[in-house]
DRENKE-300582 format. One record per atom (N, C-alpha, C, O): residue number from 1; atom name; residue in one letter; x, y, z. Coordinates in steps of 0.02 Angstrom, whole numbers. Layout:
+-----+------+-----+--------+--------+--------+
:   n : atom : res :      X :      Y :      Z :
+-----+------+-----+--------+--------+--------+
: NUM :   CA :   a :      X :      Y :      Z :
...
+-----+------+-----+--------+--------+--------+
! end
This chain:
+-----+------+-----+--------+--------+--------+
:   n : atom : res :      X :      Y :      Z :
+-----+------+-----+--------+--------+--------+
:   1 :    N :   x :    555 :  -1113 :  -1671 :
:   1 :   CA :   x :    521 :  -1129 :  -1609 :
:   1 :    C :   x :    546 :  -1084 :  -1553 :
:   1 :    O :   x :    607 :  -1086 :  -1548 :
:   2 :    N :   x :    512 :  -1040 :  -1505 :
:   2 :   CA :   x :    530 :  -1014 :  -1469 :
:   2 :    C :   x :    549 :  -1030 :  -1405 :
:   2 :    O :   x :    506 :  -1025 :  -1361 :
:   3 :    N :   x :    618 :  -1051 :  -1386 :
:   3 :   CA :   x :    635 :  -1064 :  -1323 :
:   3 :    C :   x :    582 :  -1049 :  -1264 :
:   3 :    O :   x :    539 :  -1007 :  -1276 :
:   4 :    N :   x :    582 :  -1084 :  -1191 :
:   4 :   CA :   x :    553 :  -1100 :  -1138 :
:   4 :    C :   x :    542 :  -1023 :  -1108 :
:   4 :    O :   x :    490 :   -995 :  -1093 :
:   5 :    N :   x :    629 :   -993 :  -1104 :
:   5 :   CA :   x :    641 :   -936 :  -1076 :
:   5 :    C :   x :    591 :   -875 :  -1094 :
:   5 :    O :   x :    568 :   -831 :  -1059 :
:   6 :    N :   x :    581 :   -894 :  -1179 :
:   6 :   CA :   x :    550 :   -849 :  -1203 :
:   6 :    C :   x :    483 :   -818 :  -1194 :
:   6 :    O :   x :    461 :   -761 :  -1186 :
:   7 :    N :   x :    445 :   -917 :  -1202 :
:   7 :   CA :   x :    394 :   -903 :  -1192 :
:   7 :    C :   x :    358 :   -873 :  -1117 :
:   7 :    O :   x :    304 :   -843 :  -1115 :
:   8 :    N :   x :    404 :   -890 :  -1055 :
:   8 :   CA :   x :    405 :   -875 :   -992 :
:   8 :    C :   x :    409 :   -771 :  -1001 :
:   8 :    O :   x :    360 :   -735 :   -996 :
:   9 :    N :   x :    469 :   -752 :  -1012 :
:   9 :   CA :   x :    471 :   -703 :  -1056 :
:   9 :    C :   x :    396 :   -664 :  -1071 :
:   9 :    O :   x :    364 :   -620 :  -1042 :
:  10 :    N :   x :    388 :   -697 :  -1120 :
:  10 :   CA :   x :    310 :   -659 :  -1149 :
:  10 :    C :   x :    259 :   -629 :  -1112 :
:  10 :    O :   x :    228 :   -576 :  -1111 :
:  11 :    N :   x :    266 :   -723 :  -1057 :
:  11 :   CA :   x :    166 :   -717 :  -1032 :
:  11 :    C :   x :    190 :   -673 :   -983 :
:  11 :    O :   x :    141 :   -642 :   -962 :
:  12 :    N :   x :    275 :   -644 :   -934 :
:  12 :   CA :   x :    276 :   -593 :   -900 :
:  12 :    C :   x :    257 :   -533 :   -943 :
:  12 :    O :   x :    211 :   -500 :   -920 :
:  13 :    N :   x :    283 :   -511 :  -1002 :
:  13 :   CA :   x :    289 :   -455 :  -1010 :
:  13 :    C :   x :    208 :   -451 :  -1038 :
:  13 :    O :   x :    195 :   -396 :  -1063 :
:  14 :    N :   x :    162 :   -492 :  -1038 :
:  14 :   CA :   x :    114 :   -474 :  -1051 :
:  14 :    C :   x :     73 :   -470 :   -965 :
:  14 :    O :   x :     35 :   -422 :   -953 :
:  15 :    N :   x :     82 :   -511 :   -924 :
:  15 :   CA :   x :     62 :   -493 :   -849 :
:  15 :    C :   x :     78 :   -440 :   -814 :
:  15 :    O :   x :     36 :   -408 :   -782 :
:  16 :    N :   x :    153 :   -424 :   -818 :
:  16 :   CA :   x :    191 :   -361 :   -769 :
:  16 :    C :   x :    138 :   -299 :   -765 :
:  16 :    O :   x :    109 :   -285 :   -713 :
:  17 :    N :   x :    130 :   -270 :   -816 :
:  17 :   CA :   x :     92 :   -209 :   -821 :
:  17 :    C :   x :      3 :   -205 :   -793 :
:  17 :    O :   x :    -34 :   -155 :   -788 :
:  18 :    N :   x :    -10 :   -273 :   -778 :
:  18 :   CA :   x :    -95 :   -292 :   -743 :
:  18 :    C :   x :    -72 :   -256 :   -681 :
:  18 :    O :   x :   -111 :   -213 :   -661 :
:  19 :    N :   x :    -11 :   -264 :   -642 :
:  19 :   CA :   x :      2 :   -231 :   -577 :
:  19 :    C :   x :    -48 :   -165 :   -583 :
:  19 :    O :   x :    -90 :   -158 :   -538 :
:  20 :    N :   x :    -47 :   -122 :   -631 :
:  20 :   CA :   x :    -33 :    -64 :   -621 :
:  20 :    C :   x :   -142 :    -81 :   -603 :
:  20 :    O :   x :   -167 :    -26 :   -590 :
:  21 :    N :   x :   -173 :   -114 :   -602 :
:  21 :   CA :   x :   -240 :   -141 :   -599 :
:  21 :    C :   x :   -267 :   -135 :   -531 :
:  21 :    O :   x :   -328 :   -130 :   -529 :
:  22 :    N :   x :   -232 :   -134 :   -468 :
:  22 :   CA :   x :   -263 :   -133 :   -406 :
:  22 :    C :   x :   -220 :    -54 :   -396 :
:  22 :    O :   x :   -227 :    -27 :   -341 :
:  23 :    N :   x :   -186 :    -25 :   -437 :
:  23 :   CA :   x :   -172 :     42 :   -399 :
:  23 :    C :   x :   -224 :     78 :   -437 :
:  23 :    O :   x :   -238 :    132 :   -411 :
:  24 :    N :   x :   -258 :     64 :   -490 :
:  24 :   CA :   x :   -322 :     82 :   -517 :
:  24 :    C :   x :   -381 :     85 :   -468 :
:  24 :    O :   x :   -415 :    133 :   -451 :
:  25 :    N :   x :   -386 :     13 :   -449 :
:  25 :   CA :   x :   -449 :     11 :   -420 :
:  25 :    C :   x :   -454 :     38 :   -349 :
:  25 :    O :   x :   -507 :     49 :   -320 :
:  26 :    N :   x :   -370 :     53 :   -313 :
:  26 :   CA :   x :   -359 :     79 :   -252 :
:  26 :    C :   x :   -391 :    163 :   -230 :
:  26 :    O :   x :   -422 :    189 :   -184 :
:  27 :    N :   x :   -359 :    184 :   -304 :
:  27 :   CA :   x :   -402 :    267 :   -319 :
:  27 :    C :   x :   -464 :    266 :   -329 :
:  27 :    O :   x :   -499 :    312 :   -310 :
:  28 :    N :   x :   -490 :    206 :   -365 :
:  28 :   CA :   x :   -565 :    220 :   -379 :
:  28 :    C :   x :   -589 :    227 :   -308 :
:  28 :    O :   x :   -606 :    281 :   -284 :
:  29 :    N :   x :   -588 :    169 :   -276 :
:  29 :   CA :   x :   -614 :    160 :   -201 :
:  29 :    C :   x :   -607 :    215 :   -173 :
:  29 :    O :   x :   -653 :    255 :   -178 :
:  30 :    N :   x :   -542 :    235 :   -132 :
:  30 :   CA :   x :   -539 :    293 :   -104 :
:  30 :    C :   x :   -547 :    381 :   -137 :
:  30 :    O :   x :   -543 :    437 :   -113 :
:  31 :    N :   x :   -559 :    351 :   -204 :
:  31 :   CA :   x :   -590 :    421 :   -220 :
:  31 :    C :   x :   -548 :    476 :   -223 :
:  31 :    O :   x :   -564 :    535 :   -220 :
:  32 :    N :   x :   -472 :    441 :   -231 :
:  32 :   CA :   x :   -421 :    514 :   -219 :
:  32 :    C :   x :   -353 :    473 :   -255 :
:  32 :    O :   x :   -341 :    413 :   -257 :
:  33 :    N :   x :   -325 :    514 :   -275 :
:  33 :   CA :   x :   -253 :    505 :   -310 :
:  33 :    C :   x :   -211 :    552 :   -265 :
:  33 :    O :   x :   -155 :    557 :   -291 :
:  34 :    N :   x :   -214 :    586 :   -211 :
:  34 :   CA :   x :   -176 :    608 :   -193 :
:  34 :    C :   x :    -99 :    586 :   -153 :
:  34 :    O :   x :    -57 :    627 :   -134 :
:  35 :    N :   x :    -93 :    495 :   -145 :
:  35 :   CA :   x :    -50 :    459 :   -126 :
:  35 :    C :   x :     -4 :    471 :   -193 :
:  35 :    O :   x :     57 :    475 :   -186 :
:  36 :    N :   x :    -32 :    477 :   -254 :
:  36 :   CA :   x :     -1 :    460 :   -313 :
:  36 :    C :   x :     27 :    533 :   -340 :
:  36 :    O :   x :     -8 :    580 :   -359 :
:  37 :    N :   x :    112 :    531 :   -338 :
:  37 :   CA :   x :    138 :    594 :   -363 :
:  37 :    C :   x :    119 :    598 :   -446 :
:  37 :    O :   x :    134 :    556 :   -488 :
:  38 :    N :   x :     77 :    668 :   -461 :
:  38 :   CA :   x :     75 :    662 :   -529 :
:  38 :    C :   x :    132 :    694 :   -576 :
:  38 :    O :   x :    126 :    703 :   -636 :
:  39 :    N :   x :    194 :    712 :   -533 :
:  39 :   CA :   x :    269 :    705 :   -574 :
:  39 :    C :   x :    284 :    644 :   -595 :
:  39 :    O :   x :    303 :    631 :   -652 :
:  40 :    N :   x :    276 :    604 :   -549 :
:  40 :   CA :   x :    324 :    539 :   -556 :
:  40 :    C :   x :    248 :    499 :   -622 :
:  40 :    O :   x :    259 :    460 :   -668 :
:  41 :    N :   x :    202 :    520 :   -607 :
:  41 :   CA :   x :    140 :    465 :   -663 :
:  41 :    C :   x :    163 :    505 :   -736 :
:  41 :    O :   x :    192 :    478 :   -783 :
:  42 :    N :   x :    146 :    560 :   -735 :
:  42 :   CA :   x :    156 :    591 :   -797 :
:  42 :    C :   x :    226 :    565 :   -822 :
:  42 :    O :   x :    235 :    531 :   -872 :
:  43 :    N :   x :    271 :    585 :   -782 :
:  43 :   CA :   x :    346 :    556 :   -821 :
:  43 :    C :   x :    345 :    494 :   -822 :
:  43 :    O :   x :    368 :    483 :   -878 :
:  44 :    N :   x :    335 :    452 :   -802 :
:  44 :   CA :   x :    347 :    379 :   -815 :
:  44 :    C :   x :    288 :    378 :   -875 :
:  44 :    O :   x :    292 :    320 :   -895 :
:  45 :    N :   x :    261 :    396 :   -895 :
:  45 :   CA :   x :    194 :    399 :   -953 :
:  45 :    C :   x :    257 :    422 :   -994 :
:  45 :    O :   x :    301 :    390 :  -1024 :
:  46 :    N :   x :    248 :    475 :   -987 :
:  46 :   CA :   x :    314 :    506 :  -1031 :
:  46 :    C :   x :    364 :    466 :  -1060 :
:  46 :    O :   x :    369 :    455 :  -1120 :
:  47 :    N :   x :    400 :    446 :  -1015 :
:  47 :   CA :   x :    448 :    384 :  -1036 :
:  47 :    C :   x :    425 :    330 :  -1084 :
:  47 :    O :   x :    459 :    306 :  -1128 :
:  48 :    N :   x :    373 :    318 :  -1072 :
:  48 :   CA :   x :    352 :    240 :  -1093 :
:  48 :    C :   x :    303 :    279 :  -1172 :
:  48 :    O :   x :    291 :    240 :  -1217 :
:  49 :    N :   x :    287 :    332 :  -1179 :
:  49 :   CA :   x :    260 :    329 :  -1256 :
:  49 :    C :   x :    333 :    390 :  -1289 :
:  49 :    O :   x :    330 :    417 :  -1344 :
:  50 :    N :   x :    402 :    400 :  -1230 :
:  50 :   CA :   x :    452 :    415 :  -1295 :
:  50 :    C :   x :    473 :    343 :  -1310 :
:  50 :    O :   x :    490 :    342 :  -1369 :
:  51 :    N :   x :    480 :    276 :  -1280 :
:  51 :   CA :   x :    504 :    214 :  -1296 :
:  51 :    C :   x :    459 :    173 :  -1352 :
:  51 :    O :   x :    479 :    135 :  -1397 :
:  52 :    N :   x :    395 :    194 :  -1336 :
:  52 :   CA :   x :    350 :    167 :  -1386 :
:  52 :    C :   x :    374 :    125 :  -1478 :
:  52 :    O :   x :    379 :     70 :  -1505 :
:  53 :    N :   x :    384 :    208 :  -1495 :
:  53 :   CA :   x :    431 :    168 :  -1558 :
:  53 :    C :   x :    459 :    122 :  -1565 :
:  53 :    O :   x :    442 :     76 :  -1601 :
:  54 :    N :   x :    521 :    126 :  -1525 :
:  54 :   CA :   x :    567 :     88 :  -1522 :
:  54 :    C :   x :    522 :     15 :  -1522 :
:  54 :    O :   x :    527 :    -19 :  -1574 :
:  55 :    N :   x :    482 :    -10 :  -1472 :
:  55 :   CA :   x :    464 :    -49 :  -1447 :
:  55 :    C :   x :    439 :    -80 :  -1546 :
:  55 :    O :   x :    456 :   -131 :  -1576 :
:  56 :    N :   x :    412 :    -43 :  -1560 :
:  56 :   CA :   x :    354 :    -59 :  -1613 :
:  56 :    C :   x :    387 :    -65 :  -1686 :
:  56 :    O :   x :    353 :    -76 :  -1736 :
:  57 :    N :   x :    440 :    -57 :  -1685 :
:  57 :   CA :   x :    480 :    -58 :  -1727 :
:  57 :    C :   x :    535 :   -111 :  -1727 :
:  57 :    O :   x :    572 :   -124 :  -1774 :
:  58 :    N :   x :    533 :   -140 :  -1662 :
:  58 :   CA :   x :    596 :   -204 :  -1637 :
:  58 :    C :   x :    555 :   -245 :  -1677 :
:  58 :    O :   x :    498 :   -233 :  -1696 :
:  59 :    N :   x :    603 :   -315 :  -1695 :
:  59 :   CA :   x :    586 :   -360 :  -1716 :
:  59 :    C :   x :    568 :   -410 :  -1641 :
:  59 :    O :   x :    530 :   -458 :  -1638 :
:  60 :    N :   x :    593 :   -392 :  -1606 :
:  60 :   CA :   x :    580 :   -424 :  -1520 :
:  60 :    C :   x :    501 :   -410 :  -1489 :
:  60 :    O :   x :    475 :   -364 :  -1458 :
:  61 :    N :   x :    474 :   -491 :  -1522 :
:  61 :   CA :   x :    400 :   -491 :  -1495 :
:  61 :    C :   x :    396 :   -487 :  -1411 :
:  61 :    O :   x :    340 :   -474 :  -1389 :
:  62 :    N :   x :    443 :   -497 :  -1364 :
:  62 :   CA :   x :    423 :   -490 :  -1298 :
:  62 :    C :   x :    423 :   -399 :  -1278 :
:  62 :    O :   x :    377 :   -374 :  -1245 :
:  63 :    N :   x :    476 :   -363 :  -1303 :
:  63 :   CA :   x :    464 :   -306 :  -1313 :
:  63 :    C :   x :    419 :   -264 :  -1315 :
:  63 :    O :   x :    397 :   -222 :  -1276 :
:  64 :    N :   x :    399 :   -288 :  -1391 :
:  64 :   CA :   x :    334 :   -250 :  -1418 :
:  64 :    C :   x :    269 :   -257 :  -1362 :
:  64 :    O :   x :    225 :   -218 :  -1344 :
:  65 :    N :   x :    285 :   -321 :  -1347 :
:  65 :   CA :   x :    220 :   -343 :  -1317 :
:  65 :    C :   x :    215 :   -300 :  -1250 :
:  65 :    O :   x :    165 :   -272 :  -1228 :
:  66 :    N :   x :    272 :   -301 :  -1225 :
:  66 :   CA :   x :    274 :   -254 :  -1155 :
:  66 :    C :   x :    259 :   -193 :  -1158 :
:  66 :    O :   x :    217 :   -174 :  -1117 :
:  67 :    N :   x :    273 :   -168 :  -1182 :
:  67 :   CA :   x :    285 :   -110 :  -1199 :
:  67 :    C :   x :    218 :    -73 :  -1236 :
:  67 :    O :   x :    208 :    -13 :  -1231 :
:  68 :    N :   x :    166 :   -126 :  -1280 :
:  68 :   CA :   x :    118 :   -111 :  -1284 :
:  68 :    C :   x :     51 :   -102 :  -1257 :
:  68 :    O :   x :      2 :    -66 :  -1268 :
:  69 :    N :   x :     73 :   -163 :  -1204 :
:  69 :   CA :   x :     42 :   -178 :  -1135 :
:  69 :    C :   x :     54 :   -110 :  -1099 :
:  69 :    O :   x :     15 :    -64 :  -1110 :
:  70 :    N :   x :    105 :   -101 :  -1056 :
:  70 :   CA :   x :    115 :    -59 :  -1029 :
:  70 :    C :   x :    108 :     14 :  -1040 :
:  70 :    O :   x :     78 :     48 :   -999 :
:  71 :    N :   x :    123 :     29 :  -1071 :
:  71 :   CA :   x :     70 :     98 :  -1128 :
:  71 :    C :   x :      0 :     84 :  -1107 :
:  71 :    O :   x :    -10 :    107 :  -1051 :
:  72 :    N :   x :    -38 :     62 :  -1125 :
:  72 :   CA :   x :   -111 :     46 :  -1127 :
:  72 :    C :   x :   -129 :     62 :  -1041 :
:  72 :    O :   x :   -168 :    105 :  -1021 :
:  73 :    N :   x :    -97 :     26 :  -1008 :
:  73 :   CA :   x :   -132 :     -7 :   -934 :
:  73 :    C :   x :   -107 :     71 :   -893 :
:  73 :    O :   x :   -140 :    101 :   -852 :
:  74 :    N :   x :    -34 :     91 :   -921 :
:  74 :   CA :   x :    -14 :    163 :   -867 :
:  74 :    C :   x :    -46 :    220 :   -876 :
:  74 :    O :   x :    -49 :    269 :   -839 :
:  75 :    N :   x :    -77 :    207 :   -946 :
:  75 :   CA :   x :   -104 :    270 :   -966 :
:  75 :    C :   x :   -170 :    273 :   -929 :
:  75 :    O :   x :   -185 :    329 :   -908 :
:  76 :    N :   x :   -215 :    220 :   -918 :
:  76 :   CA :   x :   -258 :    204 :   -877 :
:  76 :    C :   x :   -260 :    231 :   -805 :
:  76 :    O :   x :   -314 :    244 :   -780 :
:  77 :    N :   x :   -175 :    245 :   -756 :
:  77 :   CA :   x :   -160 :    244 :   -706 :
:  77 :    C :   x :   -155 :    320 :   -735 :
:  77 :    O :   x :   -205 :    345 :   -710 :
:  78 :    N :   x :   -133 :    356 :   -763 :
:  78 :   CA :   x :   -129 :    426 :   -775 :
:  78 :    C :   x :   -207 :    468 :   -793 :
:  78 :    O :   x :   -219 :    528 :   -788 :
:  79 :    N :   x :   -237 :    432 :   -808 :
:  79 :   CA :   x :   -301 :    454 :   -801 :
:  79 :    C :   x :   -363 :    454 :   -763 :
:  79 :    O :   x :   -412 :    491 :   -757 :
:  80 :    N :   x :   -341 :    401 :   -739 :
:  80 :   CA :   x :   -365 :    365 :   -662 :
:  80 :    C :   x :   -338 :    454 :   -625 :
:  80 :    O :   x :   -376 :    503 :   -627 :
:  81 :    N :   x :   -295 :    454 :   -607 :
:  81 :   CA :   x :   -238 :    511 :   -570 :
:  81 :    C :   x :   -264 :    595 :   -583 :
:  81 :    O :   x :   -270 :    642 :   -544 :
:  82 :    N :   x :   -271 :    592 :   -626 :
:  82 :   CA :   x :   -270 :    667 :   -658 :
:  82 :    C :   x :   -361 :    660 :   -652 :
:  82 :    O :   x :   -392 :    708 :   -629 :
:  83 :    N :   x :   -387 :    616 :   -669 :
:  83 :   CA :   x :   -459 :    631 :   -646 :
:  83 :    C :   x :   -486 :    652 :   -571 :
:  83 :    O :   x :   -529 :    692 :   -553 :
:  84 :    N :   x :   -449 :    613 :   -541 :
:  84 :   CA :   x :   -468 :    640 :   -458 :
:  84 :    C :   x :   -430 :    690 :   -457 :
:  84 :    O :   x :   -459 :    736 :   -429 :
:  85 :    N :   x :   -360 :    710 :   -480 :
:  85 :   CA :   x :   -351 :    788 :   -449 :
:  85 :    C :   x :   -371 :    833 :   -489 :
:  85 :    O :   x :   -340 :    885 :   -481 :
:  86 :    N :   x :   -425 :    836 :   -545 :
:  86 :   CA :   x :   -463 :    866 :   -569 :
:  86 :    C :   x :   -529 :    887 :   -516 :
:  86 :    O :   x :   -559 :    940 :   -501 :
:  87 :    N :   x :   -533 :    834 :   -501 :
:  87 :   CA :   x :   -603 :    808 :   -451 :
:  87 :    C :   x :   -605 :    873 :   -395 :
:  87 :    O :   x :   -655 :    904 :   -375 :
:  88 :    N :   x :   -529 :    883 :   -376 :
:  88 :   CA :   x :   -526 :    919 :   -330 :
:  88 :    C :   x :   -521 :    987 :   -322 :
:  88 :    O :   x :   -539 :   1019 :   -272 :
:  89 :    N :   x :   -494 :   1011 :   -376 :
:  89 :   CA :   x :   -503 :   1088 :   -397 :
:  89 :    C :   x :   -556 :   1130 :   -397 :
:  89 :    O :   x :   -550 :   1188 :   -417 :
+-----+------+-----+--------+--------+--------+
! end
């Protein structure tokens, strides 16, 4: 049975990464990623699919779960990003 902590645990690590959902829709609106450094998007992308493995390979379902979440939703925010400063070239 999975402790209280845990399950609290989960439904964050499955919520945390929705954040990244209004800095989505912030670029759509204004039509520009230029608030958004694309060092810091790309590397934190970066970061999170060299951790990937790890994540997917733990026996730690809050992990995986984050981590699969978060992959999915940043990569969203990196494409979101790189499409408007495409936009602009």
């Amino acid at each position: 049975m999975i402790e209280i902590y845990q399950r609290i645990a989960l439904i964050i690590a499955v919520l945390l990464p929705f954040f990244n959902i209004p800095l989505i829709i912030r670029m759509i609106q204004r039509r520009s990623s230029q608030d958004i450094s694309l060092f810091w998007a790309v590397g934190v992308w970066t970061c999170l699919l060299i951790m990937l493995p790890s994540a997917l390979t733990s026996p730690d379902i809050i992990w995986k779960t984050f981590s699969v979440t978060n992959v999915i939703l940043f990569s969203c925010v990196v494409i979101t990003v790189l499409y408007f400063r495409k936009k602009k070239i």
